[in-house]
N, C-alpha and C positions, 0 to 999 in steps of 0.2 A: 457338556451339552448332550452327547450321546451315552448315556450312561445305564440309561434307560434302554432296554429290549426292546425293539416295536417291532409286529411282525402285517404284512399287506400282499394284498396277488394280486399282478397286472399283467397277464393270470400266473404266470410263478411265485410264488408264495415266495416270498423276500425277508428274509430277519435280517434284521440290521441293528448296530451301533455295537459299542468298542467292547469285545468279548462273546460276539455272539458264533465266534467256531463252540465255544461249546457247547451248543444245542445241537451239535452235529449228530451223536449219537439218537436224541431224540427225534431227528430228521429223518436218520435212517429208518427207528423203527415206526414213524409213521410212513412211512413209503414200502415198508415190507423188505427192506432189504439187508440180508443179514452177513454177508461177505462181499463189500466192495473193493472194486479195483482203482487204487488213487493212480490217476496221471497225472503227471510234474514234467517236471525239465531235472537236468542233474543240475543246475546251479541252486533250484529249490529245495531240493533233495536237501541240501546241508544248512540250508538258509530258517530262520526264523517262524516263518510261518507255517514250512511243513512238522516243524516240532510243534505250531503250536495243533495244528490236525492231526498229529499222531499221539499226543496226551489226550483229547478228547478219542478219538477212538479207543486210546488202552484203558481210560479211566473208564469210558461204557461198554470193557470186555467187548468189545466189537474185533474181529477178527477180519483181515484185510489183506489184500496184495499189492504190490508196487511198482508202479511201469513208469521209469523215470527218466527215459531218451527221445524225450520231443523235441526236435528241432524249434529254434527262434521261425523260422518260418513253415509249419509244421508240411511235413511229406508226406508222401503216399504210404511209406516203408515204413512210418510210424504208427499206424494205423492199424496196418496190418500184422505191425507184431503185439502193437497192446491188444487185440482180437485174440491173438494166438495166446497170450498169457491170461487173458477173460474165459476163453475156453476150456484151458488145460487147470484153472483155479477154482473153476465152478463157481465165476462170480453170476452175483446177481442182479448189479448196478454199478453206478462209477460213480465218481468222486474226480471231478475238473477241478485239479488246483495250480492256480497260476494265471499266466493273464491269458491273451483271447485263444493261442496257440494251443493250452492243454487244454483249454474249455471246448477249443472244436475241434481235438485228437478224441477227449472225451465222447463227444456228441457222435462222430463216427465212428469208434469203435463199437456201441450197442448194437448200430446198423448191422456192420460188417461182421460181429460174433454171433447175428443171427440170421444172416442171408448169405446166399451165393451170389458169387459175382465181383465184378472188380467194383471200387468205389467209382468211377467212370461211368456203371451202369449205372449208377442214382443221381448223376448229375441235374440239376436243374434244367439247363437249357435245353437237356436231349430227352425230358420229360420222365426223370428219373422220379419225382415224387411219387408219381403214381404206381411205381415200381415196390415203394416201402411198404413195408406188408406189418404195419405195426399193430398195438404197441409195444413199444422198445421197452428193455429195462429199465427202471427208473436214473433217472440222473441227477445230480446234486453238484451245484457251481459254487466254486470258492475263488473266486479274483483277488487276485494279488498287486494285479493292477487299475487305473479306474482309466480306460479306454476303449476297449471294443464292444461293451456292453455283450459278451458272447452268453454271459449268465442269463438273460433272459430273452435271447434270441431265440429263433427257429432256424437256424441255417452254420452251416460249417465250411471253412473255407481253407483248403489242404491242396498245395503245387505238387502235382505231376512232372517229374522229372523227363519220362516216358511223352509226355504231352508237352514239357516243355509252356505250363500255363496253369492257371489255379483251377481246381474244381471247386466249383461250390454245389455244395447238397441242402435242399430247403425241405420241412415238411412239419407242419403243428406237432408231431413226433419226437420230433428233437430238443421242444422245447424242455428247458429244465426242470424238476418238479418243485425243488428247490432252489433260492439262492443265498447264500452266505456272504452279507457285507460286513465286515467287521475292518475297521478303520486301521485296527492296529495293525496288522497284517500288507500294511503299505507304505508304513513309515520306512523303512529300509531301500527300498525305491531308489535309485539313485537320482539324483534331477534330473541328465540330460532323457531318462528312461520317463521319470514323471511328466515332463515336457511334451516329451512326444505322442506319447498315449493320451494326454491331456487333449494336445490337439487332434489325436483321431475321435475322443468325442466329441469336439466342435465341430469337424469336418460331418460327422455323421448328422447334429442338431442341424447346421447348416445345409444340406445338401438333401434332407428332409422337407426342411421346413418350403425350400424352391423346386421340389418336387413336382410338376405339374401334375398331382393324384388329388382329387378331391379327397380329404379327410382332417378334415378340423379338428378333431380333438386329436392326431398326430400335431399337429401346427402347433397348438395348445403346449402342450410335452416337450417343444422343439424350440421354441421362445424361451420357456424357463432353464432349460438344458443350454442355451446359448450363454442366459444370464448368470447360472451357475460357472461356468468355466469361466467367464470372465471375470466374477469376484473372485475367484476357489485357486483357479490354476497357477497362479504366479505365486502365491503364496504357499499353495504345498510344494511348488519346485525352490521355493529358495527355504524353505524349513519341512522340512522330512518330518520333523513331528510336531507338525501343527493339526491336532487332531480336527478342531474345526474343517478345514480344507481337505483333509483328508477325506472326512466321511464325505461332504460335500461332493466332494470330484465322485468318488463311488456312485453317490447320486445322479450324477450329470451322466455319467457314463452309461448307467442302464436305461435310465431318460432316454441317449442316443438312437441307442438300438429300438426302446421302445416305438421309435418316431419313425424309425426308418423301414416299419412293414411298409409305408408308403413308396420306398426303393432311396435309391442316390441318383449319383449324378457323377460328372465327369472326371471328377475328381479321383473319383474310387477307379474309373477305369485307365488312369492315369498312373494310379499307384500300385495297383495288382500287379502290373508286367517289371516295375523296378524291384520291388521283393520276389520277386523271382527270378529275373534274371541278375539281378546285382544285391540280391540279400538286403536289403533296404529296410529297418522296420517301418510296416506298416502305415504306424500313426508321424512318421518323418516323412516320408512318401508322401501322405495326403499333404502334410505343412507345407513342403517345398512345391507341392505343384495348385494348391488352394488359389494363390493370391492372382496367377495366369489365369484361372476359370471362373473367378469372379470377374477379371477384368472383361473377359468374352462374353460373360451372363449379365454384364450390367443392365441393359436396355431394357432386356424379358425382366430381369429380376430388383430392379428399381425399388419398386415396393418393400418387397425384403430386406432387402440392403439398408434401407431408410429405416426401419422397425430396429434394426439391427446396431446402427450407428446411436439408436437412442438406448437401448442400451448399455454401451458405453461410457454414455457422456451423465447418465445416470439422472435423465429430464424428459419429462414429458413437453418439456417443448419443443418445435422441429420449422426446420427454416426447408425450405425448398428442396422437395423430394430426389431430384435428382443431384441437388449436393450431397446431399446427407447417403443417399446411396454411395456418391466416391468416395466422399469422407469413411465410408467402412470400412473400404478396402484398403484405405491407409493406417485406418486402425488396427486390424487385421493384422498389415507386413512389421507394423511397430508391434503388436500385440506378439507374434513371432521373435523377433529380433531381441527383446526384451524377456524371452524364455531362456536364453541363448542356441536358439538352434540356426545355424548358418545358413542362409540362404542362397539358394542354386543346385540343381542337379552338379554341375563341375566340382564343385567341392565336397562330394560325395561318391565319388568313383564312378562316377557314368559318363561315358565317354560321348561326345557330340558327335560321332559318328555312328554311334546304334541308335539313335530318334529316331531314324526310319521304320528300323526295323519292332522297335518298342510300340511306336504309332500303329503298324498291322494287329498286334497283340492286343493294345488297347481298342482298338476299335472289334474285334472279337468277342471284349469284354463287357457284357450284356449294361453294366450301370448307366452308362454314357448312352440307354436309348431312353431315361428316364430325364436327362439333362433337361433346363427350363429352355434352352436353347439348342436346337438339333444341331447333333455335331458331324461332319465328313472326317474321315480318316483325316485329311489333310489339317483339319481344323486341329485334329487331335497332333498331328505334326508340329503346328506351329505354337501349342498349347508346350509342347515339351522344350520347344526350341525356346520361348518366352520362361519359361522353368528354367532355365539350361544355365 
């Protein structure tokens, strides 16, 4: 089915289907860039798909460097030395390969090899956009994974140890100039990995689409992004190489992001402070604290919920809107359950007695002012304790 190359910009220019890393040499040289710097993680490094982006580089004589110590939840200290090996390499762009973690080590490192300052100064909330003095070197996203949609974002999201809490950095800057989907490059995905990221695309469709931001054609994006995960996800987590689901999910996942200029919602400010302070990935974070924030959003978010449940049940017909709203949220915990991802914060090393201290953090955490329902720290308390 993907056999065929198709290439589209929503505005990153997107190649996609099963072999298209090797148009990566012709990527670079339409972006001008003749010695890129690859970031990975070291489990990639030896894995599959960074062989398959280091035969397309060698076969198009391209000349590159290698920064391959990004944290599962990427750090400050990660940033700072891929800058330091971008500098001393005389690169000229990067190359994000892997999932959303080297895609926004990538996304910050162009910053940070060409400004002064800590990445804290370009924070978002402290009015850091206006601080970037771009544009950046070009950047080119290769996901390895199909969940944070970071390939065709604007924003990088990197814990401060020092801060003890995520920084995120936003700015049309960052966005990629490139993105490379290629299907094959995720069959190796382990399921509980494919699961989880699975569901930070849903979280992201979902938490878009209840957005109180006027923008319809994000809603648009964020309906078919919902209905791809639901056909797509279960089947690429129990067959790793079901190319169908594979590319699929790929799809849904940049779909997310696309949707999500509109912002999130609770959820994210839920999950931010558990990958950081208990290492959590990400898209497990959103699953285990999702099905609590639907249940507090039902009332504002009725309407959604109902779009949502149909859906599933895969009919345009629809019985009583405020059924069909609970019914999602049961679809939803089975829709989980049926990934096999465990549900409860307890059975993931978080102790019930840091909810407190987790709820400060998350209420800090700028997502949760976009919730369809205003949320009090305390809300976010009982949000975790209902999680728990």
């Amino acid at each position: 089915m993907f056999d065929a190359i198709t290439t589209f910009s929503f505005p990153t220019r997107i190649v996609f289907g099963v072999g298209a890393t090797r148009q990566l040499p012709a990527c670079l040289e339409e972006d001008g860039v003749h010695r890129p710097l690859v970031v990975t993680d070291p489990g990639l490094r030896a894995a599959p798909p960074f062989k398959a982006v280091e035969s397309a580089l060698q076969e198009g004589g391209i000349q590159y460097e290698v920064f391959d110590a990004v944290h599962p939840n990427p750090i400050e200290e990660d940033v700072v030395h891929a800058a330091e090996s971008y500098r001393a390499a005389g690169c000229d762009g990067v190359i994000g390969l892997g999932g959303g973690s080297a895609i926004d080590v990538a996304k910050a490192t162009v910053v940070m090899a060409r400004q002064e300052g800590t990445l804290a100064d370009f924070e978002a909330q402290a009015g850091g956009m206006d601080r970037m003095t771009g544009p950046y070197d070009p950047i080119i996203a290769i996901p390895t994974t199909a969940g944070t949609g970071s390939e065709v974002g604007r924003s990088s999201v990197i814990t401060s140890h020092k801060l003890r809490r995520k920084i995120i950095i936003f700015s049309p800057w960052l966005m990629p100039k490139r993105a490379i989907l290629d299907p094959q490059l995720t069959v190796s995905l382990p399921p509980f990995l494919t699961a989880a990221t699975g569901m930070d695309a849903f979280t992201h469709c979902l938490e878009s689409l209840t957005c109180p931001v006027f923008h319809p054609l994000c809603d648009a994006i964020a309906i078919h992004g919902l209905e791809m995960v639901i056909r797509y996800l279960e089947r690429a987590t129990r067959d790793g190489r079901d190319i169908e689901a594979r590319g699929n999910m790929l799809v849904a996942a940049s779909m997310g992001a696309i949707a999500f200029q509109k912002d999130l919602g609770a959820t994210h400010s839920l999950a931010h402070p558990l990958s950081t302070e208990f290492a959590l990935h990400h898209g497990l974070a959103n699953a285990l604290c999702l099905p609590a924030v639907m249940k507090f959003n039902l009332e504002m978010a009725a309407p959604h919920y109902a779009r949502l449940a149909r859906l599933y049940s895969d009919s345009s017909a629809s019985g009583p809107q405020d059924r069909d709203a609970a019914d999602a949220i049961n679809m939803v915990e089975v829709m989980i359950d049926r990934l096999g991802i465990k549900r409860g914060l307890r059975n993931h090393g978080v102790p019930r007695e840091s909810l407190e201290g987790l709820s400060e953090s998350a209420f800090a955490d700028s997502c949760h002012k976009t919730n369809i329902r205003p949320c009090t720290q305390d809300d976010l308390l009982r949000l975790y304790q209902e999680s728990w």
